[in-house]
Backbone as JSON, one array per atom type, in Angstrom:
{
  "sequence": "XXXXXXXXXXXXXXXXXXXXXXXXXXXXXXXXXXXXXXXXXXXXXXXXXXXXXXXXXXXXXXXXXXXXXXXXXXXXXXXXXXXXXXXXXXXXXXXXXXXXXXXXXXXXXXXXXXXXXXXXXXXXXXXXXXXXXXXXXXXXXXXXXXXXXXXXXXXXXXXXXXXXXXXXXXXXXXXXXXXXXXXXXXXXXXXXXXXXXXXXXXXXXXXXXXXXXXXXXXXXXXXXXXXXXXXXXXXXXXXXXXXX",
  "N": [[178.55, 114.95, 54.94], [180.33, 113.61, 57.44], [184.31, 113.1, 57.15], [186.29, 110.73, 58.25], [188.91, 110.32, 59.32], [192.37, 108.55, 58.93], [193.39, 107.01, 62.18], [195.71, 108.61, 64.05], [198.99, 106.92, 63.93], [201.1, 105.36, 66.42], [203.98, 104.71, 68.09], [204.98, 101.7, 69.43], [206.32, 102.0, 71.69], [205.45, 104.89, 72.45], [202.69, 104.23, 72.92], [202.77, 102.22, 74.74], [203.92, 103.43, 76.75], [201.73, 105.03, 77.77], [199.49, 103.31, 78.62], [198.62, 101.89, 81.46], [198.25, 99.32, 82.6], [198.67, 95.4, 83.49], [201.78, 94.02, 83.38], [201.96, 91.72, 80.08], [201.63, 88.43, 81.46], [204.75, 86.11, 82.05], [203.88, 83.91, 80.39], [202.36, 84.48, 78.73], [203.62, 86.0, 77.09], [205.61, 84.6, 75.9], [203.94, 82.98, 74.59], [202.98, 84.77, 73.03], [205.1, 85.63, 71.83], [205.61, 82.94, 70.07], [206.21, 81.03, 67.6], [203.27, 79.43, 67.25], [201.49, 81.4, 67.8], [202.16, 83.67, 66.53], [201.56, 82.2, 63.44], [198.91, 82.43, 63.82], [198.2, 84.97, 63.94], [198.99, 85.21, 60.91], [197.03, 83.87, 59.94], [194.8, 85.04, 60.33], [195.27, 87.42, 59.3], [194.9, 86.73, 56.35], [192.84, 85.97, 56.26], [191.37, 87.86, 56.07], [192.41, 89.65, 54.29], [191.67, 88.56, 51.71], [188.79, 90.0, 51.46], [186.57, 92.39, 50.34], [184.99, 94.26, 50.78], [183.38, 95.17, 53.87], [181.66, 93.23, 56.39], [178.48, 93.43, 56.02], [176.18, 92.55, 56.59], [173.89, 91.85, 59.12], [174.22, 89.29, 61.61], [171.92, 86.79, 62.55], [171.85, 86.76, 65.64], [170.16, 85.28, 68.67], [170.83, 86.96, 70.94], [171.38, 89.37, 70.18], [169.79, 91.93, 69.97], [169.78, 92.57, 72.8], [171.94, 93.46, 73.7], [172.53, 95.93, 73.19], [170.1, 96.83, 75.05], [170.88, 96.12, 77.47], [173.23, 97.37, 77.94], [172.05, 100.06, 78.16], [170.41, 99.97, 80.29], [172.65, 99.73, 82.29], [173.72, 102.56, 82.14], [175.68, 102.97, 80.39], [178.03, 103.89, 78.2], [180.16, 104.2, 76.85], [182.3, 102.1, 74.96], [184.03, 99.18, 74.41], [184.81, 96.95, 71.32], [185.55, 94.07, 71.27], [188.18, 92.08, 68.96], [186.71, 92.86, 66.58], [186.63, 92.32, 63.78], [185.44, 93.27, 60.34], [183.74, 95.19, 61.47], [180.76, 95.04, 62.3], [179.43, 95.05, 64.87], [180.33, 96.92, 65.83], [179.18, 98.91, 64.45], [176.49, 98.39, 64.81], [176.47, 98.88, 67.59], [177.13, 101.57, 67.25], [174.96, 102.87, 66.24], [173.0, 102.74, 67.55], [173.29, 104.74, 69.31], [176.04, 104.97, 70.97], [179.29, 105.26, 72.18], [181.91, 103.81, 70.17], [184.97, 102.04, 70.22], [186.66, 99.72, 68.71], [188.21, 97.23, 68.07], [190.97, 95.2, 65.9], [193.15, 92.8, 65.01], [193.9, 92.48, 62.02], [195.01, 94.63, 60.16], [193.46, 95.31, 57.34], [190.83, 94.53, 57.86], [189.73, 96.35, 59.96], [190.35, 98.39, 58.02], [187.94, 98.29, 56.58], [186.09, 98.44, 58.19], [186.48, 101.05, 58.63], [186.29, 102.52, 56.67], [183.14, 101.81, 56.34], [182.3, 103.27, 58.52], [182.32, 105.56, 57.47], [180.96, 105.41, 55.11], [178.08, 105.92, 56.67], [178.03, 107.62, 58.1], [179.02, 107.41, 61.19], [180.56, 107.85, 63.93], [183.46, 106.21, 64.62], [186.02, 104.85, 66.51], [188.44, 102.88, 64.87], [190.67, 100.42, 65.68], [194.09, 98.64, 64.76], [194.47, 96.45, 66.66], [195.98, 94.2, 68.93], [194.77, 91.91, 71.18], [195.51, 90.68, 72.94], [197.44, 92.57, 73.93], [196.95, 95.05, 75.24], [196.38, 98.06, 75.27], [195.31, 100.26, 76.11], [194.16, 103.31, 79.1], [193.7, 102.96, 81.96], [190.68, 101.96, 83.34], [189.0, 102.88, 81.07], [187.28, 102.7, 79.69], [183.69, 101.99, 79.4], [182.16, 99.54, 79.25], [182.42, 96.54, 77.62], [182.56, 94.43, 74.87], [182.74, 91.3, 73.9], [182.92, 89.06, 71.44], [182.55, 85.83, 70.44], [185.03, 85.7, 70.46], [187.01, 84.87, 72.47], [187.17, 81.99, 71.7], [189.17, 81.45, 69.92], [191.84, 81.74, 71.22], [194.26, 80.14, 73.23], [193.69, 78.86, 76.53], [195.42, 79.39, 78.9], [196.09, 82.19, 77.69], [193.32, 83.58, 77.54], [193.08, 84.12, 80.19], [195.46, 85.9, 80.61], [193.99, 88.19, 79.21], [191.62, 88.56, 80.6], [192.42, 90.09, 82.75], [193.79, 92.05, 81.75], [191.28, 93.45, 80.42], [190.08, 93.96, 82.63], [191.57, 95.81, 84.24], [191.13, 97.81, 81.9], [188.57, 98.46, 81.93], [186.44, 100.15, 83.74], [185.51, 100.29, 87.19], [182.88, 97.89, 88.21], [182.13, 98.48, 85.34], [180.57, 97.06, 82.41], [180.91, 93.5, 81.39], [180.47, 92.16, 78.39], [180.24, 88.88, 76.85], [180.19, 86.75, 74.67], [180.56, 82.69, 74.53], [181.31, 80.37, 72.23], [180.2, 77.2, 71.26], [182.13, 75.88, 69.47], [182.49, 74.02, 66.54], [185.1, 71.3, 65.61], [185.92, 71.23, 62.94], [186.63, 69.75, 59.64], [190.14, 69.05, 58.66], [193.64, 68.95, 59.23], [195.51, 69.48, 62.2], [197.4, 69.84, 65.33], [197.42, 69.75, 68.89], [197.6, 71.9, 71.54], [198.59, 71.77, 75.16], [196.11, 72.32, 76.67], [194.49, 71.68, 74.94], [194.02, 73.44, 73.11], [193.0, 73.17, 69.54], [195.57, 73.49, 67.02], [195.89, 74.56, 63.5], [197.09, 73.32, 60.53], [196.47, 72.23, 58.55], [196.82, 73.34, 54.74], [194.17, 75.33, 53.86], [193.3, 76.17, 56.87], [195.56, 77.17, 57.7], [197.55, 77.8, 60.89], [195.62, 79.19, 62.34], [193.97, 78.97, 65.67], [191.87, 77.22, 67.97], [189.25, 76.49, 70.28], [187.23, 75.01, 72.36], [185.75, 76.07, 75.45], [185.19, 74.85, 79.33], [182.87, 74.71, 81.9], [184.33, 75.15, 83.77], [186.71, 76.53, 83.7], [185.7, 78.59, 82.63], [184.18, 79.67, 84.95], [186.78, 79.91, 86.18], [187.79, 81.96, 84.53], [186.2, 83.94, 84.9], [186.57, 84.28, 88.0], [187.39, 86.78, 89.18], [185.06, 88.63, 88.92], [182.01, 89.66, 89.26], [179.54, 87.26, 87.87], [176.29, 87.96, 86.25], [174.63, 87.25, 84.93], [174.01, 84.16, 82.62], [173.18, 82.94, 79.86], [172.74, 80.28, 78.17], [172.16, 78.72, 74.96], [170.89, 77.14, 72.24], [172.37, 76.75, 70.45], [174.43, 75.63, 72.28], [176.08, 77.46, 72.81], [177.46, 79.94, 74.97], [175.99, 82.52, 76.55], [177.25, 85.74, 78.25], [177.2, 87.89, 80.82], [178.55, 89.86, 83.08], [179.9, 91.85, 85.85], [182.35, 94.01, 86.37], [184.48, 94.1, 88.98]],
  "CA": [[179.04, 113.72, 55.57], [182.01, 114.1, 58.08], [185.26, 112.59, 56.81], [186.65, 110.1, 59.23], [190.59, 110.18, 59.12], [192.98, 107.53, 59.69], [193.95, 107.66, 63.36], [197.21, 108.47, 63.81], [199.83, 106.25, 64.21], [202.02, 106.07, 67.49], [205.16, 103.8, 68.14], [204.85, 100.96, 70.46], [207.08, 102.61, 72.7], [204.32, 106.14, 73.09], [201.49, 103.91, 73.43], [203.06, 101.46, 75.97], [203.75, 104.93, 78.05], [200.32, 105.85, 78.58], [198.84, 102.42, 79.04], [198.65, 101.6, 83.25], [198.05, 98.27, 82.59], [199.94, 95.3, 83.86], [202.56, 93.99, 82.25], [201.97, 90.31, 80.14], [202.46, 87.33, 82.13], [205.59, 85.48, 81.5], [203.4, 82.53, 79.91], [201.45, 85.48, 77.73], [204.76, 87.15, 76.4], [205.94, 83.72, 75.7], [203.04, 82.86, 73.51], [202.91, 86.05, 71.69], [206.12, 85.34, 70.62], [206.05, 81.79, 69.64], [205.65, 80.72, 65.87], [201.99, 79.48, 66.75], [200.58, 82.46, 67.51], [202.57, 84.16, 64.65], [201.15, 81.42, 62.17], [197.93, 82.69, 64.06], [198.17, 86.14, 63.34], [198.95, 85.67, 59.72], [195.84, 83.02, 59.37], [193.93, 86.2, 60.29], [195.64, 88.31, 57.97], [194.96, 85.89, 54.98], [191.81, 84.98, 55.91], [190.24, 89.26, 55.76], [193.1, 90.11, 52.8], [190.46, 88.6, 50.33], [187.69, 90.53, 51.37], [187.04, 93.4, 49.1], [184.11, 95.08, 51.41], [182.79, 95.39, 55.03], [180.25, 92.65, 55.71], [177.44, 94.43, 56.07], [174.29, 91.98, 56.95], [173.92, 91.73, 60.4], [173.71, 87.86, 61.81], [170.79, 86.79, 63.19], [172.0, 86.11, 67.21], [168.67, 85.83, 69.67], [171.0, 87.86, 72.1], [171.45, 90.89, 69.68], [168.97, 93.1, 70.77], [169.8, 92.13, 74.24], [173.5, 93.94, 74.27], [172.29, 97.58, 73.62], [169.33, 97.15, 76.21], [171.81, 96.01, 78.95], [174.16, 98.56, 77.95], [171.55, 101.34, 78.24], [170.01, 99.76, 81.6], [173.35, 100.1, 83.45], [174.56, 103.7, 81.49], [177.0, 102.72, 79.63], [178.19, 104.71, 76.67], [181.85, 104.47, 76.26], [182.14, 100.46, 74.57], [185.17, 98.58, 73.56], [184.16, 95.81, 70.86], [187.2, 93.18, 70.88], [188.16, 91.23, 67.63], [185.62, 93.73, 65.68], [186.41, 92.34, 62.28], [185.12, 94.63, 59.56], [182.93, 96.3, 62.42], [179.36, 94.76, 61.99], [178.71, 95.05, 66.03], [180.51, 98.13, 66.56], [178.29, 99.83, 63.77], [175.45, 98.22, 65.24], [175.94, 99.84, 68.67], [177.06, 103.08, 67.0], [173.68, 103.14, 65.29], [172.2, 102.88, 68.75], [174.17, 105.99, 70.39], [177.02, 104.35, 71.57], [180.6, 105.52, 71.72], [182.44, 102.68, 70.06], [186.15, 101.74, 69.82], [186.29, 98.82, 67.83], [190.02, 97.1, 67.94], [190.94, 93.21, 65.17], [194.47, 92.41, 64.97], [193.89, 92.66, 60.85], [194.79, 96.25, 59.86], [192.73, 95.45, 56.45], [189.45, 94.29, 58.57], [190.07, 97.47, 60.52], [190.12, 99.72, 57.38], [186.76, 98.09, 56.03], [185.6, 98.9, 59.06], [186.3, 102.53, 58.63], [184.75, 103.35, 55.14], [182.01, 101.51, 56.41], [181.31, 104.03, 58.95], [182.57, 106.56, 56.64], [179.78, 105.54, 54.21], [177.29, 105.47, 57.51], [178.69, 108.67, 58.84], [179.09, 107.29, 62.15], [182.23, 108.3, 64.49], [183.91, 105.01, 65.4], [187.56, 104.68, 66.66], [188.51, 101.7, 64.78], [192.26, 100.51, 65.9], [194.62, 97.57, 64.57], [195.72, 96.13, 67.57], [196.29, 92.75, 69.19], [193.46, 91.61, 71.98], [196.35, 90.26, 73.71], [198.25, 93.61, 74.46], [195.6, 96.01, 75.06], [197.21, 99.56, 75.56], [194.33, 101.63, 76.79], [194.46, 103.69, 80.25], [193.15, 102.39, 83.19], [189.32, 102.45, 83.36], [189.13, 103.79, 79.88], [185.44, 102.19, 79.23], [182.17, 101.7, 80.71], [181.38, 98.3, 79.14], [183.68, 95.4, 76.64], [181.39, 93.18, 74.26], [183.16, 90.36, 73.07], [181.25, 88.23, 70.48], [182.9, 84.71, 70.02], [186.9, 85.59, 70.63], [188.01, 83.62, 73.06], [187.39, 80.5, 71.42], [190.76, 81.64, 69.44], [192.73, 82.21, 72.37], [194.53, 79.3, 74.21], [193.21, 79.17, 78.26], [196.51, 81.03, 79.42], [196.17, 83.42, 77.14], [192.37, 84.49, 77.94], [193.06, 84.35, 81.77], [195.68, 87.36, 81.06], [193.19, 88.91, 78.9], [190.7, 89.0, 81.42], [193.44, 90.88, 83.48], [193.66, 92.95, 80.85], [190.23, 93.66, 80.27], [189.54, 94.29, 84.45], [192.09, 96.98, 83.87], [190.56, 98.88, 81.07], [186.99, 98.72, 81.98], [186.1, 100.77, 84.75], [185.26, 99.57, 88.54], [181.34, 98.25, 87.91], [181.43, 98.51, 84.1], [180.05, 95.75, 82.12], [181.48, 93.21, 80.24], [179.25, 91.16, 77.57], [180.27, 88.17, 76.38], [179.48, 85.16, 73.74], [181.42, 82.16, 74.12], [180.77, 79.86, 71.57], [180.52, 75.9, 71.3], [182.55, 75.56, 68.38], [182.75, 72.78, 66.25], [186.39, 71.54, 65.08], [185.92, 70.45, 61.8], [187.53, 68.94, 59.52], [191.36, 69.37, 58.78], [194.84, 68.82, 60.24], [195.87, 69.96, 63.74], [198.21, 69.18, 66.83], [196.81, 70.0, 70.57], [198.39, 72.19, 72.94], [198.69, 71.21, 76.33], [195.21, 72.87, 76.83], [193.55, 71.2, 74.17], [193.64, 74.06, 72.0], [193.56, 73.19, 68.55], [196.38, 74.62, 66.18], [195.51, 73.97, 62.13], [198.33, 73.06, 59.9], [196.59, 72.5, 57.16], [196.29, 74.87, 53.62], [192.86, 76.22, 54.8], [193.36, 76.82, 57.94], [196.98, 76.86, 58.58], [197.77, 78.79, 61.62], [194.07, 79.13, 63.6], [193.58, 78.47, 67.34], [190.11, 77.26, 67.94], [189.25, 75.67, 71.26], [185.73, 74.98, 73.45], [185.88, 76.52, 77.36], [184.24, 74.2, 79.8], [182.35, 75.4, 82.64], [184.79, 75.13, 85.13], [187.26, 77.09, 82.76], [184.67, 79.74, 82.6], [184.31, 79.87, 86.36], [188.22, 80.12, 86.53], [188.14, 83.14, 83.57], [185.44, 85.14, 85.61], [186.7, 84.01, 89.55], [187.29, 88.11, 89.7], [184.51, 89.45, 88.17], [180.7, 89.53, 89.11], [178.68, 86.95, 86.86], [175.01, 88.73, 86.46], [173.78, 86.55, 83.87], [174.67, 83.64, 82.14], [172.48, 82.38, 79.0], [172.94, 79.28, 77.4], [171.66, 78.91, 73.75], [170.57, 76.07, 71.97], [174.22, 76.22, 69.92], [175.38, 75.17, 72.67], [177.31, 78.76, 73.31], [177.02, 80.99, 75.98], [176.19, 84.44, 76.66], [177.48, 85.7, 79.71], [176.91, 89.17, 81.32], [179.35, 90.44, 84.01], [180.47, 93.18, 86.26], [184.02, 94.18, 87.03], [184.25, 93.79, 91.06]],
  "C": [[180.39, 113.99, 56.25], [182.78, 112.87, 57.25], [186.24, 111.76, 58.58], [188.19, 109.54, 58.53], [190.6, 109.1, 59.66], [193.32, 107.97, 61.3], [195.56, 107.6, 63.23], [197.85, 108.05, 64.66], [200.82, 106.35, 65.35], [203.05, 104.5, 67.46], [204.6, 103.0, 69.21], [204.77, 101.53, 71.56], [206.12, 104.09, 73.52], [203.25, 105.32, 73.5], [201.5, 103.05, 74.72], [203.02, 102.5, 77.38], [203.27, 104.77, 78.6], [199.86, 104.82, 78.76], [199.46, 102.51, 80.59], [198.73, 100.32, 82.93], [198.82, 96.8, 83.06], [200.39, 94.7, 82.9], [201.97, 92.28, 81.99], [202.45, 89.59, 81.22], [204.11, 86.53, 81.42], [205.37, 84.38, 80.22], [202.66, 83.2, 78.38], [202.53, 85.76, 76.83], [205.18, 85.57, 75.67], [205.22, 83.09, 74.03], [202.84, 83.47, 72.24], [203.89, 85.92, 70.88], [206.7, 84.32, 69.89], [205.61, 81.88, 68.18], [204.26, 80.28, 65.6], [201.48, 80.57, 66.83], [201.15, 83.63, 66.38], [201.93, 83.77, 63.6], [199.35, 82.34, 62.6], [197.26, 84.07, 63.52], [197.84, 86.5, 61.66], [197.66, 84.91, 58.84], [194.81, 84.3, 59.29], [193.95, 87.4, 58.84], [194.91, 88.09, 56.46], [193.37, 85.9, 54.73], [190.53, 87.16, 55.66], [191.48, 89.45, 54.45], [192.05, 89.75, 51.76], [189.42, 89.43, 50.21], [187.49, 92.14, 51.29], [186.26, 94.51, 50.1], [183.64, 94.6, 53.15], [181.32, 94.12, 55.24], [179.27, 93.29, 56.89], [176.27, 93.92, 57.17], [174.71, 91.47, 58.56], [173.7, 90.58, 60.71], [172.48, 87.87, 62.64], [170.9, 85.86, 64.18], [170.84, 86.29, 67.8], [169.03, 86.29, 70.74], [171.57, 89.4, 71.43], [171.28, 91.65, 70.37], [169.45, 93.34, 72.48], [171.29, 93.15, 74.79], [173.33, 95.63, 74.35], [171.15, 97.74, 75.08], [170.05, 96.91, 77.19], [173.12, 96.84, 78.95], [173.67, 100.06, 78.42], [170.85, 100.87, 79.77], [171.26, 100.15, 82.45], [174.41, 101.47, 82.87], [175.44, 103.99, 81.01], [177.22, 103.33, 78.29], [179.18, 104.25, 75.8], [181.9, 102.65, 76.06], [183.38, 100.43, 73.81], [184.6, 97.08, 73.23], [185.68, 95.11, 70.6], [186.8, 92.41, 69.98], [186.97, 91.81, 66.87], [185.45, 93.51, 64.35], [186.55, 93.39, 61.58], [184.05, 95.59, 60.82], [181.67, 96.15, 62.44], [178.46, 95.41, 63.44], [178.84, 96.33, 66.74], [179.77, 99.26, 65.7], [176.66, 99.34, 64.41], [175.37, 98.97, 66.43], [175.96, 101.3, 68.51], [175.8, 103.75, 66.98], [172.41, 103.29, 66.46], [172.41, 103.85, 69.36], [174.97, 106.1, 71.29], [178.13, 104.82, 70.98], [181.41, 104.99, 71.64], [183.87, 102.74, 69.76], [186.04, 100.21, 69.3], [187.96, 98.68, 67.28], [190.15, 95.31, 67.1], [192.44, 94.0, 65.25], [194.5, 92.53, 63.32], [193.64, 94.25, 60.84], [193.7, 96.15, 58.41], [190.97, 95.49, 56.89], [188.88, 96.07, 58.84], [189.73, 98.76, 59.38], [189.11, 99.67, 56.68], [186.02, 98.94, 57.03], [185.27, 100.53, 59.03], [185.72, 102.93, 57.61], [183.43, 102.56, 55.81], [181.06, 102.74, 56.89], [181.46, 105.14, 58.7], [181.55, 106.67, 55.91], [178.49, 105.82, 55.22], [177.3, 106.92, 58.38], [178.11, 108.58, 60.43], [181.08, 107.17, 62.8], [182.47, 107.21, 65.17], [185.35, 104.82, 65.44], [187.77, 103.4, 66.39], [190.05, 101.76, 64.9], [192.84, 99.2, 65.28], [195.08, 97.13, 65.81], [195.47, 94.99, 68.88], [195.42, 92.68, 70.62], [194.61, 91.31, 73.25], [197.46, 91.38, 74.58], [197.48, 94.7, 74.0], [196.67, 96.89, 75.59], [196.11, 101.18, 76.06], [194.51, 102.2, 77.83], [193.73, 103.13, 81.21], [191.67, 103.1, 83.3], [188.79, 103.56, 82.36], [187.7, 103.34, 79.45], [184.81, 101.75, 80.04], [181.76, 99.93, 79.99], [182.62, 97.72, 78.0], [182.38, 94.69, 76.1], [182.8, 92.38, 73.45], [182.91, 89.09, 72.56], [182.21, 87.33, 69.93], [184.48, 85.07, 69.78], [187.39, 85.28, 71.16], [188.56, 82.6, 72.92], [188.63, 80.81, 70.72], [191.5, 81.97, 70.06], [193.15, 81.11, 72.56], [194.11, 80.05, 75.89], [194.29, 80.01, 79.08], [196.29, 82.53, 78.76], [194.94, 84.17, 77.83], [192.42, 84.63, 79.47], [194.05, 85.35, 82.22], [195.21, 88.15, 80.38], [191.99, 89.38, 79.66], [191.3, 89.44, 82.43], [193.52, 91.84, 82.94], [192.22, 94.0, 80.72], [189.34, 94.11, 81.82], [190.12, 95.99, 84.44], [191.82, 98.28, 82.83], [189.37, 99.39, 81.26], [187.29, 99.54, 83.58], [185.75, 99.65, 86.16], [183.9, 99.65, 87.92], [180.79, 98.19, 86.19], [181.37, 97.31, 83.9], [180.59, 94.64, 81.11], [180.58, 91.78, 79.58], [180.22, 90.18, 76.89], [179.6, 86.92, 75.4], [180.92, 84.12, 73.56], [180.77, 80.6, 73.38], [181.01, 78.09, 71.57], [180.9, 75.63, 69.8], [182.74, 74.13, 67.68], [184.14, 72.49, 65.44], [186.67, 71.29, 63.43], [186.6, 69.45, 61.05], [189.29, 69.72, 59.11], [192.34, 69.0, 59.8], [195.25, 69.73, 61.05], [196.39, 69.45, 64.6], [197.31, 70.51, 67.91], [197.78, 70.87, 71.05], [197.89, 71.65, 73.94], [197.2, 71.29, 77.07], [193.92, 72.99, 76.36], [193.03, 72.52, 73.13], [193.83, 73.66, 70.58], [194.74, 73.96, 67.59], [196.28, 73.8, 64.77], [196.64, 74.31, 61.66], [197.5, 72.79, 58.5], [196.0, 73.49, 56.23], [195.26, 75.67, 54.04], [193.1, 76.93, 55.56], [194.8, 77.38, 58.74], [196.91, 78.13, 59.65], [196.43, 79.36, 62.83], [193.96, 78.48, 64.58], [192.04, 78.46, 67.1], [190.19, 76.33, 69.04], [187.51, 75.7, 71.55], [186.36, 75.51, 75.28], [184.6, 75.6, 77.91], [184.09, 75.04, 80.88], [183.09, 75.89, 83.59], [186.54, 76.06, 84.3], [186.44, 78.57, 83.02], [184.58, 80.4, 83.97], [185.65, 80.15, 86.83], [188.42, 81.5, 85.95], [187.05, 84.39, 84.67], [185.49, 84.68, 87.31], [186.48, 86.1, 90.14], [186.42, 89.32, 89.54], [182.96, 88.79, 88.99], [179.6, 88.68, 88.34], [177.34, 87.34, 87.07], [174.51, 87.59, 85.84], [174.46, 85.14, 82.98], [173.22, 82.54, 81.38], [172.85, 81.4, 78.13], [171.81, 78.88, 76.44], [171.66, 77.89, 73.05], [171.74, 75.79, 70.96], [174.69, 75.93, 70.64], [176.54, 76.32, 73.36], [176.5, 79.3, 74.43], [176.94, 82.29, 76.39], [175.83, 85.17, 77.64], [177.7, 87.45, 79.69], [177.42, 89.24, 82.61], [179.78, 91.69, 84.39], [181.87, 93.28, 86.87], [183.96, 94.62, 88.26], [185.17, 95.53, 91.15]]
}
């Protein structure tokens, strides 16, 4: 069984280097450093710190299957899975013959992730590191899957993530999406300006959770190719694009 090391660690400052990428918006940098998306961060933290193991069982989406066949129709190898969790999707495409990076903002998620595919002996670059300040090189992947992470974004934020995300993927590569019709439940919350929720109470304290309407959606992909766009009896959507 190969042994799959930690990767090793680089300073802000080396990895900012080598990224091309551009720099946050004013409105992005802003955010990152306010106390909600701090509280946000550490809701994340809190909410994988309990969990002892990797979850394993694969959900049962009716656009699963659907992300390796449209990965292998337009030759795509090289895959960055955003917000990866413990790694359920990026062991799923491993398992297909896919060369996965696989990046959550929870370094604990992140290190489930890695015994997983330690126990699985599959080679997956799993990274800690924030969706919001991607540090890869310019046209560093052939395809992006990102499976229900926006809805935790505020609408500024994912409109310089999909700046972000133009910049890493290649000219032409593919980027898979699921954006989900979330429901808000119950619990206490104040609005941003944008109608994102922010939870205040015990539970949830600290979680962004919003809905994207169509015309939102059409604003997040104005620069991008939409190929496909499947709407699912949840109510979510699962959208297939090419970087122009």
């Amino acid at each position: 069984m190969t042994t799959i090391m930690p990767a090793e660690k680089k300073s802000a400052t080396e990895i900012s280097t080598k990224a091309k990428g551009p720099e946050p918006s004013e409105g992005l940098e802003k955010l990152i450093n306010s106390e909600v998306y701090k509280d946000n961060v550490c809701f994340w933290e809190r909410a994988w710190g309990g969990v002892k193991t990797a979850y394993t069982q694969m959900p049962e989406l009716p656009y699963l299957p659907l992300i390796p066949e449209t990965l292998e129709e337009r030759g795509a190898k090289k895959v960055l899975d955003l917000g990866c969790g413990s790694g359920w999707l990026s062991v799923f495409l491993a398992r297909h013959g896919f060369v996965v990076t696989g990046i959550d903002i929870s370094q604990h998620a992140v290190n489930l992730g890695r015994a997983w595919a330690q126990k699985e002996d599959l080679t997956i670059d799993f990274q800690a590191m924030d969706i919001a300040n991607l540090v890869y090189d310019d046209g560093g992947f052939e395809a992006i899957v990102a499976n229900s992470i926006f809805e935790h974004f505020p609408l500024e934020a994912s409109r310089d993530i999909f700046k972000l995300l133009k910049n890493v993927l290649k000219p032409g590569g593919t980027l898979i999406a699921c954006f989900d019709e979330v429901g808000m439940g119950a619990g206490e919350y104040f609005k941003l300006e944008d109608d994102t929720h922010v939870y205040t109470d015990k539970a949830r304290k600290g979680m962004l959770l919003r809905n994207y309407s169509d015309s939102e959606l059409k604003e997040l992909y104005a620069n991008w190719t939409i190929d496909s766009i499947t709407p699912l009896e949840s109510g979510s959507r699962y959208i297939v694009a090419t970087n122009k």
